[in-house]
Steps between C-alpha positions, in 0.01 A plus 500: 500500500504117529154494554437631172725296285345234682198600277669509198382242223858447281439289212763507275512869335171583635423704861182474664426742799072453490255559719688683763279847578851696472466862346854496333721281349734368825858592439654132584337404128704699348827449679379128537407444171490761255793300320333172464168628363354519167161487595338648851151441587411755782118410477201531792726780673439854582732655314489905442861508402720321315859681584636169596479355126879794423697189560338217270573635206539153295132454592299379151177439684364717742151321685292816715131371504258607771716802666438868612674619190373822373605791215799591713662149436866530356725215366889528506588448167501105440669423085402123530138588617302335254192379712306723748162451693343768711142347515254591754706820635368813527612710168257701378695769264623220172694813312722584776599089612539444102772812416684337844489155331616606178818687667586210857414173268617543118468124440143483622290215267238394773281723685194446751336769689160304529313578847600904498311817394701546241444228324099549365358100517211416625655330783586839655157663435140412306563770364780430236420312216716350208563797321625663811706223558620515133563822460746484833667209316544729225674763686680283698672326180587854385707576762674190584584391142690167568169373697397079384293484769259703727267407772376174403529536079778463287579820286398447167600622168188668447499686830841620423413680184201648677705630796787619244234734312236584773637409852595802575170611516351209663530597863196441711427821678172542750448771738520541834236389751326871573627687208236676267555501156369879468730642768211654667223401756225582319415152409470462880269837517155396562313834464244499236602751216309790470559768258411742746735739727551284840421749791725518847209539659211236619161615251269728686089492489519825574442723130640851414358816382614734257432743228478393149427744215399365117456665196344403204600631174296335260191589323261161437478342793281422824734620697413848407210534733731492774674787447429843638443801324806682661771222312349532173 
């Protein structure tokens, strides 16, 4: 326990525990200092949890950059929260974090989420381009109505009337690696199409012989000659 106090960084109203490879939240912060803090910077960890935050609950700042946070993250509910960074985790599904947000942080006003999946920039793929990106900022807006600030741009006026009328149908959606749009394998199918009736069986040179009888009925035509006298 003393050894991790010792890493502690108190200054003033803010806690610092950074750069320490732990995987959840130590329990001495909270005991230690859960009653001091305003503002916790848990940065550079490894965090997959964050069950130790129950006790901080006069926290307005919450710092939890470059961490193994992923769509099973869950806040205690924090009143006071006002700022919250979870860039460079690894949260890939933005509906399901932003309904938890809404309900665990009702005085949420700055936002960054730069550096995961679920946040479409081109710093997380080449393939996102500004309207991806703008379209998520749309979205975002919509559900967390008292945002001024996400990522690394201020809210503005503009994109709040946007998100108000559209941004609830602004959510980026892709599919899956593997998944084919027609639900079927035939796009994968590389057999030529043929109209004709595929046989089980591998084609034979051998031929067949049968019996084939034609009759003509008609009355002006070459074909006559070819006809017997006994079918007339």
């Amino acid at each position: 326990m003393a050894g991790i106090e010792s890493r502690v960084v108190l200054n003033g109203s803010q806690v610092s525990y950074i750069g320490h490879d732990c995987e959840e939240i130590p329990p001495v912060l909270g005991r230690r200092f859960a009653h001091l803090a305003t503002r916790l910077d848990l940065s550079f960890n490894k965090l997959r949890s964050l069950e130790g935050l129950k006790e901080f609950s006069c926290l307005e700042e919450l710092i939890l950059d470059n961490n193994l946070l992923g769509n099973d993250l869950r806040l205690p509910r924090l009143p006071y929260l006002h700022t919250l960074t979870l860039n460079k985790n690894q949260i890939t599904e933005l509906d399901r974090l932003l309904n938890h947000l809404a309900e665990a942080l009702p005085s949420l006003e700055y936002l960054s989420l730069l550096g995961n999946v679920a946040c479409p920039n081109e710093l997380v793929s080449l393939e996102n381009d500004e309207d991806d990106y703008q379209r998520y900022r749309y979205f975002v807006i919509h559900k967390l109505t008292k945002l001024k600030f996400l990522d690394s741009r201020k809210v503005t006026a503009k994109e709040s009337l946007e998100a108000k009328a559209r941004g609830a149908y602004m959510k980026v959606v892709k599919p899956r690696d593997g998944v084919v749009s027609s639900g079927s394998d035939s796009a994968c199918d590389e057999t030529p199409y043929t109209p004709l009736p595929q046989s089980k069986e591998p084609a034979s040179p051998s031929g067949i012989l049968t019996k084939c009888r034609y009759v003509y009925i008609g009355k002006h035509s070459e074909g006559n000659r070819f006809i017997r006298d006994d079918q007339l």
